[in-house]
HTML snippet that shows the backbone in 3Dmol.js (N, CA, C, O; Angstrom):
<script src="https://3Dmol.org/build/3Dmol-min.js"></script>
<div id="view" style="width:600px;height:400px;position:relative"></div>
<script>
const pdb = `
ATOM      1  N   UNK A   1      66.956 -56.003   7.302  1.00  0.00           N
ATOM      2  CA  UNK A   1      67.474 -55.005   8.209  1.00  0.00           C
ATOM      3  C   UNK A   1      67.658 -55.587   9.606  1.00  0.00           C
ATOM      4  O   UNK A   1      68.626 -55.291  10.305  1.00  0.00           O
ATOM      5  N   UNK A   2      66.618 -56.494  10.018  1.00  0.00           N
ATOM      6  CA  UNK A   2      67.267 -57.195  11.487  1.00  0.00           C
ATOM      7  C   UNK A   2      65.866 -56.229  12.613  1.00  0.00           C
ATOM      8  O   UNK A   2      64.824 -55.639  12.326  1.00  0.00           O
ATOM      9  N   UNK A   3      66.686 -56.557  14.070  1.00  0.00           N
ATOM     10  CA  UNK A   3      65.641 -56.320  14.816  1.00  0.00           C
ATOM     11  C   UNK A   3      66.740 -55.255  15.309  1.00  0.00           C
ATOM     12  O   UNK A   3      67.942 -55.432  15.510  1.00  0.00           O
ATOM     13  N   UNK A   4      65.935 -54.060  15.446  1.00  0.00           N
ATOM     14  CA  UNK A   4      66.663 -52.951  16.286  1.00  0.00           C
ATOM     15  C   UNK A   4      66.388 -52.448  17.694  1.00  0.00           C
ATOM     16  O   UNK A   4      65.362 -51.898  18.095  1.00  0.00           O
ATOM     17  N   UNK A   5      67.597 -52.766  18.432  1.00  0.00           N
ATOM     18  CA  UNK A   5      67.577 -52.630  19.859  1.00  0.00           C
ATOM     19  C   UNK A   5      67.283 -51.497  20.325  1.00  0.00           C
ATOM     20  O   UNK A   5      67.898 -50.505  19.935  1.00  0.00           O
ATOM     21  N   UNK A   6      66.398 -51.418  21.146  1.00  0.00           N
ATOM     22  CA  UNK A   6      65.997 -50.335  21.893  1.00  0.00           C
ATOM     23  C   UNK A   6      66.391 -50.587  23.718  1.00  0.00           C
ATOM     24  O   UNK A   6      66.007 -51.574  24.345  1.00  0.00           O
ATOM     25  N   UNK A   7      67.127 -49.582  24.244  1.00  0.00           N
ATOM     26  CA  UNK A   7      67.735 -50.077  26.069  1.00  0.00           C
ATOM     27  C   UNK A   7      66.477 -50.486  26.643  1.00  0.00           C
ATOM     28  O   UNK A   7      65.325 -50.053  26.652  1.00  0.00           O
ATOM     29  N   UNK A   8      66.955 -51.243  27.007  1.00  0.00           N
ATOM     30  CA  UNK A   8      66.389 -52.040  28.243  1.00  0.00           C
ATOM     31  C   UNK A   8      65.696 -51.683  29.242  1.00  0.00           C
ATOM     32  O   UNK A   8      64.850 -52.428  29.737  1.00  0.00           O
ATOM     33  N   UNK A   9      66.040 -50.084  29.833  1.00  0.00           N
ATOM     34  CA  UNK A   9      66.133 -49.562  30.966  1.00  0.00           C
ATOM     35  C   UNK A   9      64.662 -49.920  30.709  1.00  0.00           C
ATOM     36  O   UNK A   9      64.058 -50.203  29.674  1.00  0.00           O
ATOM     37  N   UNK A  10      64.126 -49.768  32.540  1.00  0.00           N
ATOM     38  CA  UNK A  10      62.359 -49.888  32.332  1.00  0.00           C
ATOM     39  C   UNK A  10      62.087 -49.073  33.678  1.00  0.00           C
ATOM     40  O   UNK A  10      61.086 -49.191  34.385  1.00  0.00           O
ATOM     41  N   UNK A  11      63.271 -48.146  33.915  1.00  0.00           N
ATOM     42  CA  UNK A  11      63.062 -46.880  35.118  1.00  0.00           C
ATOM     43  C   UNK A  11      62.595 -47.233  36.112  1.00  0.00           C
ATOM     44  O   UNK A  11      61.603 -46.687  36.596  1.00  0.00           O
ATOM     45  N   UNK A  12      63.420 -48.589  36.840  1.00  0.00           N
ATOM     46  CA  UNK A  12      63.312 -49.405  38.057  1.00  0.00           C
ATOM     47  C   UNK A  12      65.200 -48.605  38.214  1.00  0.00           C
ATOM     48  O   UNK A  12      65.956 -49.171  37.424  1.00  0.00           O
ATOM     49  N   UNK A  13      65.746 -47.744  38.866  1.00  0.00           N
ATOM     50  CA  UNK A  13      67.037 -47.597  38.412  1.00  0.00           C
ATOM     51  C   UNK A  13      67.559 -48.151  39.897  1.00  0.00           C
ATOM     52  O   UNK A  13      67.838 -47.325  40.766  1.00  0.00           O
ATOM     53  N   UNK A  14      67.640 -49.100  40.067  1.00  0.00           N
ATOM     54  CA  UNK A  14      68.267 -49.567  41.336  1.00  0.00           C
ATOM     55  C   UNK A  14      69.779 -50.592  41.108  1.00  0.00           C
ATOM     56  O   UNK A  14      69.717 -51.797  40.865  1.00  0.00           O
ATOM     57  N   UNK A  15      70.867 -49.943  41.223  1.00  0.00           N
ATOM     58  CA  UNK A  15      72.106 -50.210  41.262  1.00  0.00           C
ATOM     59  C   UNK A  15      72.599 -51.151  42.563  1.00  0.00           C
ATOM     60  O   UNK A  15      72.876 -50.692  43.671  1.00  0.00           O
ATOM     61  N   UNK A  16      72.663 -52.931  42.089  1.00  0.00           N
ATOM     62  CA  UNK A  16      73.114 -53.737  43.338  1.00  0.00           C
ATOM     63  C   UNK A  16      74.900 -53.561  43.294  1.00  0.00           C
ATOM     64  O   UNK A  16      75.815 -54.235  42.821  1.00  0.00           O
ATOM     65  N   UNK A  17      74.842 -52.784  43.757  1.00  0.00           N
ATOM     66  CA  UNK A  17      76.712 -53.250  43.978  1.00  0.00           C
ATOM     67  C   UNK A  17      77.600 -53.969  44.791  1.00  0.00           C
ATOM     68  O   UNK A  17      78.679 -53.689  45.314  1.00  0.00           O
ATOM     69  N   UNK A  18      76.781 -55.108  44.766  1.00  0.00           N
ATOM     70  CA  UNK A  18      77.190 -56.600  44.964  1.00  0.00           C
ATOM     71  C   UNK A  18      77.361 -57.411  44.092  1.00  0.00           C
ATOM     72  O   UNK A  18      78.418 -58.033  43.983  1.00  0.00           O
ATOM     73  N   UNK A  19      76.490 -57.539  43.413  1.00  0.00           N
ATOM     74  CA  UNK A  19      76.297 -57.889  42.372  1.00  0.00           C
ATOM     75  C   UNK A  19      76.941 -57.263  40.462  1.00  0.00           C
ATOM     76  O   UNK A  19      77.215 -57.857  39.419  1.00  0.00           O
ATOM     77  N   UNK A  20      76.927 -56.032  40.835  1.00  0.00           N
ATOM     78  CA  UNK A  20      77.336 -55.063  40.011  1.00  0.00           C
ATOM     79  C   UNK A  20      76.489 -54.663  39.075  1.00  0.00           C
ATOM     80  O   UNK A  20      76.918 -54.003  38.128  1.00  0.00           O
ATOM     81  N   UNK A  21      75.159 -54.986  39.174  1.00  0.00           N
ATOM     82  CA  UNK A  21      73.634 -54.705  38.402  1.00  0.00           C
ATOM     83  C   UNK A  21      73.246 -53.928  38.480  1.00  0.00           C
ATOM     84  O   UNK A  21      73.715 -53.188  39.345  1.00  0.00           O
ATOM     85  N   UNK A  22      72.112 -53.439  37.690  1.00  0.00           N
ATOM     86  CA  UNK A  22      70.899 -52.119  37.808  1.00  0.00           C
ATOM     87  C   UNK A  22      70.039 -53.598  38.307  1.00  0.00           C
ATOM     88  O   UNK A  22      70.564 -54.588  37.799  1.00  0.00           O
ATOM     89  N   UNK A  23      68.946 -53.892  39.110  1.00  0.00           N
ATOM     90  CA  UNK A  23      68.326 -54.479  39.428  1.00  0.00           C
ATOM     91  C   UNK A  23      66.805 -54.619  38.373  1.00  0.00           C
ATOM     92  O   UNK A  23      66.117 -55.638  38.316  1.00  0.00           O
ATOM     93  N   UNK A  24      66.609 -53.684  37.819  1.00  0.00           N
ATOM     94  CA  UNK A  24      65.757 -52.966  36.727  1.00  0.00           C
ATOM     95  C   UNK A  24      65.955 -53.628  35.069  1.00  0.00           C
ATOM     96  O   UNK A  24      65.236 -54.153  34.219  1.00  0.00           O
ATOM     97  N   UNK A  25      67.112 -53.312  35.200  1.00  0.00           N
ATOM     98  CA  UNK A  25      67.218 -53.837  33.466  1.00  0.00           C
ATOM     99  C   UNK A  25      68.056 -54.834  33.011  1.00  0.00           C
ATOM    100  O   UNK A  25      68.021 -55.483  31.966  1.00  0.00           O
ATOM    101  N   UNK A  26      69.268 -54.877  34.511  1.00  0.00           N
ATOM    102  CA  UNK A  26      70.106 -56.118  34.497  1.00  0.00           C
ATOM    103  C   UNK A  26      71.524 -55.638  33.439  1.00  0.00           C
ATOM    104  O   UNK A  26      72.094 -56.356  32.617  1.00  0.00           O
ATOM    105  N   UNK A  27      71.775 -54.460  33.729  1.00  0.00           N
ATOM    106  CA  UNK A  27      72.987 -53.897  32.774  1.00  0.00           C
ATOM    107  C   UNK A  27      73.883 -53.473  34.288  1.00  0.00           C
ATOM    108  O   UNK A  27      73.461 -53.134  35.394  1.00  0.00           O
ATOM    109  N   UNK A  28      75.558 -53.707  33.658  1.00  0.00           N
ATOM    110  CA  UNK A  28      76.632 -53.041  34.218  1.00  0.00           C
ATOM    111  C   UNK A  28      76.764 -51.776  34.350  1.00  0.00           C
ATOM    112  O   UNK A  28      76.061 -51.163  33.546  1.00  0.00           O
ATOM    113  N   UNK A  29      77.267 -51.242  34.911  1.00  0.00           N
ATOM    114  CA  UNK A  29      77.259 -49.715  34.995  1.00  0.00           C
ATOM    115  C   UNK A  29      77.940 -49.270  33.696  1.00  0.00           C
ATOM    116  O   UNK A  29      77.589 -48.303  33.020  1.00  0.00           O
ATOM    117  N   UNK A  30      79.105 -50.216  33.398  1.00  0.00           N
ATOM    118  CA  UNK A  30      79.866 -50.054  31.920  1.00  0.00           C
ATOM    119  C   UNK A  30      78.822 -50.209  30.641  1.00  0.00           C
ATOM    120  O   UNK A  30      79.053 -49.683  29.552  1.00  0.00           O
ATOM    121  N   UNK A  31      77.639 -51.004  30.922  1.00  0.00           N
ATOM    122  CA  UNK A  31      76.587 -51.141  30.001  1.00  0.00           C
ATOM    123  C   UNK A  31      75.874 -50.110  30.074  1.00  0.00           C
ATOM    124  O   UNK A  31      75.189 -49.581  29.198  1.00  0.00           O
ATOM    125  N   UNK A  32      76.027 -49.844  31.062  1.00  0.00           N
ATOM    126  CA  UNK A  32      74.364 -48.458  30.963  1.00  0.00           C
ATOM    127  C   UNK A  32      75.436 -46.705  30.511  1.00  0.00           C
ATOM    128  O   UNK A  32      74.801 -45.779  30.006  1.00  0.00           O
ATOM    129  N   UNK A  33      76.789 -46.553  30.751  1.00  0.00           N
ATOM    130  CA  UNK A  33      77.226 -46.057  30.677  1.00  0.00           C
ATOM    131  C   UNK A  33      77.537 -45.605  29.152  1.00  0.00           C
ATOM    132  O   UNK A  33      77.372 -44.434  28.812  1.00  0.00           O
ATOM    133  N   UNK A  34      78.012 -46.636  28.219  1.00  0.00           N
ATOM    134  CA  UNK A  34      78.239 -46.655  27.094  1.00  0.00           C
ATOM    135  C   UNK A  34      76.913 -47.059  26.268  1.00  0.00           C
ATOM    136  O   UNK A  34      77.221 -47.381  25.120  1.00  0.00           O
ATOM    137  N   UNK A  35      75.810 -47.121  26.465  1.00  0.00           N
ATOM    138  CA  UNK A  35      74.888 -47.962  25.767  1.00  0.00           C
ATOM    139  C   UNK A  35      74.707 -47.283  24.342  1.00  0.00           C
ATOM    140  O   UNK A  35      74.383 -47.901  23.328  1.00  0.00           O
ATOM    141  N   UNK A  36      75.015 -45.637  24.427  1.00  0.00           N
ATOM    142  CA  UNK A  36      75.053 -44.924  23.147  1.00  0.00           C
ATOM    143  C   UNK A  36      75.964 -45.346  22.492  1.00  0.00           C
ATOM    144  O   UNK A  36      75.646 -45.373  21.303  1.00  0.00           O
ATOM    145  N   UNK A  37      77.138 -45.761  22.709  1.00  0.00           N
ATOM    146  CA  UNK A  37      78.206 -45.921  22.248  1.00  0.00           C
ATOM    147  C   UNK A  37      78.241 -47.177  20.901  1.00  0.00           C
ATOM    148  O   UNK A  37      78.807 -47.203  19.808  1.00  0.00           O
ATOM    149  N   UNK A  38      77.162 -48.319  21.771  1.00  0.00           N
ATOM    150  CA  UNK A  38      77.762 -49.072  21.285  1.00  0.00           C
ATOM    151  C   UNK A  38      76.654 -49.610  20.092  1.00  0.00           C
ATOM    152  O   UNK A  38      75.558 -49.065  20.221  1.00  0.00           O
ATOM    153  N   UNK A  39      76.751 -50.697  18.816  1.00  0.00           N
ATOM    154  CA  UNK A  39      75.982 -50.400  17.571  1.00  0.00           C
ATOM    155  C   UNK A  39      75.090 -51.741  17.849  1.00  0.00           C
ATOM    156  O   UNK A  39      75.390 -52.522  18.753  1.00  0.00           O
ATOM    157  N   UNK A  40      74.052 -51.920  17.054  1.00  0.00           N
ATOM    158  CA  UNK A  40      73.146 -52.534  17.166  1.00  0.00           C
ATOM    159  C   UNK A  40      73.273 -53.494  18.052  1.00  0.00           C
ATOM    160  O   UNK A  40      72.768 -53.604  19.169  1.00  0.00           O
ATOM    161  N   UNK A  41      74.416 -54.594  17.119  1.00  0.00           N
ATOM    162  CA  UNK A  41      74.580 -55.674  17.248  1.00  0.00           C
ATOM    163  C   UNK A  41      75.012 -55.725  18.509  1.00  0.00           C
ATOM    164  O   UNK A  41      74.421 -56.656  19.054  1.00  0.00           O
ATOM    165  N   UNK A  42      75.927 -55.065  19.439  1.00  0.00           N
ATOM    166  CA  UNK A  42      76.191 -54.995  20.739  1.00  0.00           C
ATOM    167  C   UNK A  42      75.139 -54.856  21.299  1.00  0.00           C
ATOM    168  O   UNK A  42      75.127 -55.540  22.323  1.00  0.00           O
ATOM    169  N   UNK A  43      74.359 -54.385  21.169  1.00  0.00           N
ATOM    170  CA  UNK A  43      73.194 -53.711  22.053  1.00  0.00           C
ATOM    171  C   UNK A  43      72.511 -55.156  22.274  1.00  0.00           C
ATOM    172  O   UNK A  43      72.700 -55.657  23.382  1.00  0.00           O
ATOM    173  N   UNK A  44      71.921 -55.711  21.563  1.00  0.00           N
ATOM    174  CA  UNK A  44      71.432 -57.241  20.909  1.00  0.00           C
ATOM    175  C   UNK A  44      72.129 -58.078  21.757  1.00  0.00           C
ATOM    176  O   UNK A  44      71.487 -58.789  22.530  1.00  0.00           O
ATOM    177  N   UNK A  45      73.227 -58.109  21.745  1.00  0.00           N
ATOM    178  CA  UNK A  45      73.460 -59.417  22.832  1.00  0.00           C
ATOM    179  C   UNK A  45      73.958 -58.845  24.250  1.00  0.00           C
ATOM    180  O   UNK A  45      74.294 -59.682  25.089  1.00  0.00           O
ATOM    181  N   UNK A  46      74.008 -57.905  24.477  1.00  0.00           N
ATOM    182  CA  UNK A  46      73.865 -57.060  25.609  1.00  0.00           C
ATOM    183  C   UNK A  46      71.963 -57.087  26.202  1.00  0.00           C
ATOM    184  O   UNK A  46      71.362 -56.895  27.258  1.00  0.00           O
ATOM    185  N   UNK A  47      71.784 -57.274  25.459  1.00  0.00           N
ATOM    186  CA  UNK A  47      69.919 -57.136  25.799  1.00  0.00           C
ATOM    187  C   UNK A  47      69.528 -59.091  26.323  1.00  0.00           C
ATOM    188  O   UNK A  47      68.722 -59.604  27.099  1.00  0.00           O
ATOM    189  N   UNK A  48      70.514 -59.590  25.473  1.00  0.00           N
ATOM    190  CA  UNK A  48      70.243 -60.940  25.644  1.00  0.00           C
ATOM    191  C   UNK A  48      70.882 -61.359  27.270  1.00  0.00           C
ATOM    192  O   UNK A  48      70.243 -61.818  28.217  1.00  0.00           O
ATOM    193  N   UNK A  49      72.244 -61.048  27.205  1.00  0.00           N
ATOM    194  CA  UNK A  49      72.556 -61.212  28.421  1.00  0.00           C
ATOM    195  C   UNK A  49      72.246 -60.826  29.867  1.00  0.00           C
ATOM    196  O   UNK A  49      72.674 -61.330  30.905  1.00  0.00           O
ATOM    197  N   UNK A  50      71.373 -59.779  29.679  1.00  0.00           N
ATOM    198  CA  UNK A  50      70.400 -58.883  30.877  1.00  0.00           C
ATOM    199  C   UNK A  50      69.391 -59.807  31.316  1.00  0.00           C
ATOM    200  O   UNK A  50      69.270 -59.988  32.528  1.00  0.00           O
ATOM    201  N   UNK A  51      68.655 -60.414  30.514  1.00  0.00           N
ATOM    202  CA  UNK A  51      67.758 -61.458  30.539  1.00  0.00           C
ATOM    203  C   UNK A  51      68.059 -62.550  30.976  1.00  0.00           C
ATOM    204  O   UNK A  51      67.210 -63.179  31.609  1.00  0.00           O
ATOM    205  N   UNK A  52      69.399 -63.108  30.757  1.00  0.00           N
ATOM    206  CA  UNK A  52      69.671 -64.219  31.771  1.00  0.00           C
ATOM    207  C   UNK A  52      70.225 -63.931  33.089  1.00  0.00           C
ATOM    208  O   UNK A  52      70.643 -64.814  33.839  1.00  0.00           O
ATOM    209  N   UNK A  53      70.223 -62.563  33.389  1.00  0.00           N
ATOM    210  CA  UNK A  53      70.925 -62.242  34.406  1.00  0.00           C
ATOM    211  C   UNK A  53      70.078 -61.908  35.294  1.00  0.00           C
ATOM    212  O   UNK A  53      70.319 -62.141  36.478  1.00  0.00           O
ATOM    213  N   UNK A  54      69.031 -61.355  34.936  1.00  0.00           N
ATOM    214  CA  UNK A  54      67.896 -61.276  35.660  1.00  0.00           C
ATOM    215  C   UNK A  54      66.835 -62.490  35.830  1.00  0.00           C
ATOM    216  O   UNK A  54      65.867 -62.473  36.590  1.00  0.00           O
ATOM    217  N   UNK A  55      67.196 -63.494  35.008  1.00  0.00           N
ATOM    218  CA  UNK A  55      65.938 -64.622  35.149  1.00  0.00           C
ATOM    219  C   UNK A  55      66.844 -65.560  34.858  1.00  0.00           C
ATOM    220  O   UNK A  55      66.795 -65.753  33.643  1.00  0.00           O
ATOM    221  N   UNK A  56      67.671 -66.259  35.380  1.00  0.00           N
ATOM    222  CA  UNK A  56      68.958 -67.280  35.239  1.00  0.00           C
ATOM    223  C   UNK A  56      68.244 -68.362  34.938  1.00  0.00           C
ATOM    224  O   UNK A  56      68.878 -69.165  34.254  1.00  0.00           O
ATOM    225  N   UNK A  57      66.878 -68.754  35.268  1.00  0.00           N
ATOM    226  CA  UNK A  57      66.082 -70.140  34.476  1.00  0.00           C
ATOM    227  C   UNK A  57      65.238 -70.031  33.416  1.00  0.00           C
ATOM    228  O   UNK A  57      64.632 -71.049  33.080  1.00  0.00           O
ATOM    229  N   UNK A  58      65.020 -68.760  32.662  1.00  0.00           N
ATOM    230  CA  UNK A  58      64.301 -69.004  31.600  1.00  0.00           C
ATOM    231  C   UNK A  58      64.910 -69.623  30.480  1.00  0.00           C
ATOM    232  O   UNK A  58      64.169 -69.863  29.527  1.00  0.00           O
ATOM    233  N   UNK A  59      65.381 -69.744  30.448  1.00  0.00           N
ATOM    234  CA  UNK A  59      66.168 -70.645  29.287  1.00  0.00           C
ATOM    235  C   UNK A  59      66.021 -72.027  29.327  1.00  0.00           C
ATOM    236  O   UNK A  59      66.122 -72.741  28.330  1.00  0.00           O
ATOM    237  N   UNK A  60      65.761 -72.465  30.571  1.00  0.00           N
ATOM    238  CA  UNK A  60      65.578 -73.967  30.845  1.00  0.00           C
ATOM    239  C   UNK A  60      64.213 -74.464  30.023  1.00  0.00           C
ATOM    240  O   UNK A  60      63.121 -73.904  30.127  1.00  0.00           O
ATOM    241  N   UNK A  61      64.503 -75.675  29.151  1.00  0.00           N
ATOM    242  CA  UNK A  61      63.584 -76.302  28.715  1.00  0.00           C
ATOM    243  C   UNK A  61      63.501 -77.779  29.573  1.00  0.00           C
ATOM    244  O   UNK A  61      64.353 -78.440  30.167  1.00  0.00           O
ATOM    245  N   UNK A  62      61.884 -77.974  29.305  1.00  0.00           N
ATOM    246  CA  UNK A  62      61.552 -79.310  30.333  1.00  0.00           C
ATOM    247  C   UNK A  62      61.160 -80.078  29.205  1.00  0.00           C
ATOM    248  O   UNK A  62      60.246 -79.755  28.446  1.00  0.00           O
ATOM    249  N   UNK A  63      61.814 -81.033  29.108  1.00  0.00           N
ATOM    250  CA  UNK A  63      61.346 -82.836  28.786  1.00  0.00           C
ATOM    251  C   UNK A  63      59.956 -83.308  28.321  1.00  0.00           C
ATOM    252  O   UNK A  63      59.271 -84.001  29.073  1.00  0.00           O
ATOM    253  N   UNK A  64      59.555 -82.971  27.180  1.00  0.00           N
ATOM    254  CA  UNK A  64      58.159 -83.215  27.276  1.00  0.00           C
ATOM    255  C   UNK A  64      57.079 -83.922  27.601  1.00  0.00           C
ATOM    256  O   UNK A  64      55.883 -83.688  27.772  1.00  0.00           O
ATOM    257  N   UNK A  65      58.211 -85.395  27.671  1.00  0.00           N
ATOM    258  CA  UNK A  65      57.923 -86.424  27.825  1.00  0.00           C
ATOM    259  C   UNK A  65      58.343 -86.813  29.593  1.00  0.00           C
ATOM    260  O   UNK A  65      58.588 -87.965  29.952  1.00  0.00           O
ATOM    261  N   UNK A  66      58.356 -85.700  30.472  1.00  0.00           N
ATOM    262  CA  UNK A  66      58.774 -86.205  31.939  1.00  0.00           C
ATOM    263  C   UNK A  66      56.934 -86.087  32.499  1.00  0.00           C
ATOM    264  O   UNK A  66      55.868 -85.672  32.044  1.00  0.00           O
ATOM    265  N   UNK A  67      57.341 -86.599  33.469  1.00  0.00           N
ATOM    266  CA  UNK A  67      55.796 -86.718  33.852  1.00  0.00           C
ATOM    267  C   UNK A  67      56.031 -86.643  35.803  1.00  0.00           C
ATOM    268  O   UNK A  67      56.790 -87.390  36.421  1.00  0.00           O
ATOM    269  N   UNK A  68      55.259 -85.678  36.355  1.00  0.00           N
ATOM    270  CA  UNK A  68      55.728 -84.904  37.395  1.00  0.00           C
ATOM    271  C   UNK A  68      54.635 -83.639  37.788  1.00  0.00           C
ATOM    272  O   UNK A  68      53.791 -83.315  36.952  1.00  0.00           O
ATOM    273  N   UNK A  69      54.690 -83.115  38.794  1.00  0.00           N
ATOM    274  CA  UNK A  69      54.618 -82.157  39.125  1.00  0.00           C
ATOM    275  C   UNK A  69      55.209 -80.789  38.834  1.00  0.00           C
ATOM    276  O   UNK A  69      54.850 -79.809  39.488  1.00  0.00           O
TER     277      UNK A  69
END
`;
const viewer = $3Dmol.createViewer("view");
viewer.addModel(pdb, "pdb");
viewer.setStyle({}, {cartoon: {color: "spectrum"}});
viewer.zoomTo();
viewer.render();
</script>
């Protein structure tokens, strides 16, 4: 059956419109607008893309082998 998306929202509802974000969950207004609309699988990489939008370096992996601070 897969993993089923549940919104994002986490009732921080702060709208940057500079940016064009909820500051909170990291959705478009077109995202938070339609979120009923749209079916799992949208939701799913809509949830994925919030996450890099809100944390643009978690994705970064480090070198295991670097040696550093």
């Amino acid at each position: 059956m897969g993993i089923k998306a549940s919104t994002p929202c986490i009732n921080v509802c702060v709208y940057d419109f500079d940016s064009d974000l909820c500051t909170g969950c990291g959705r478009t207004l077109e995202e938070i607008n339609d979120w009923n609309r749209y079916d799992n699988q949208k939701k799913l990489k809509i949830i994925k893309k919030c996450k890099k939008r809100l944390d643009p370096d978690a994705e970064l992996s480090y070198n295991n082998d670097s040696k550093g601070g």
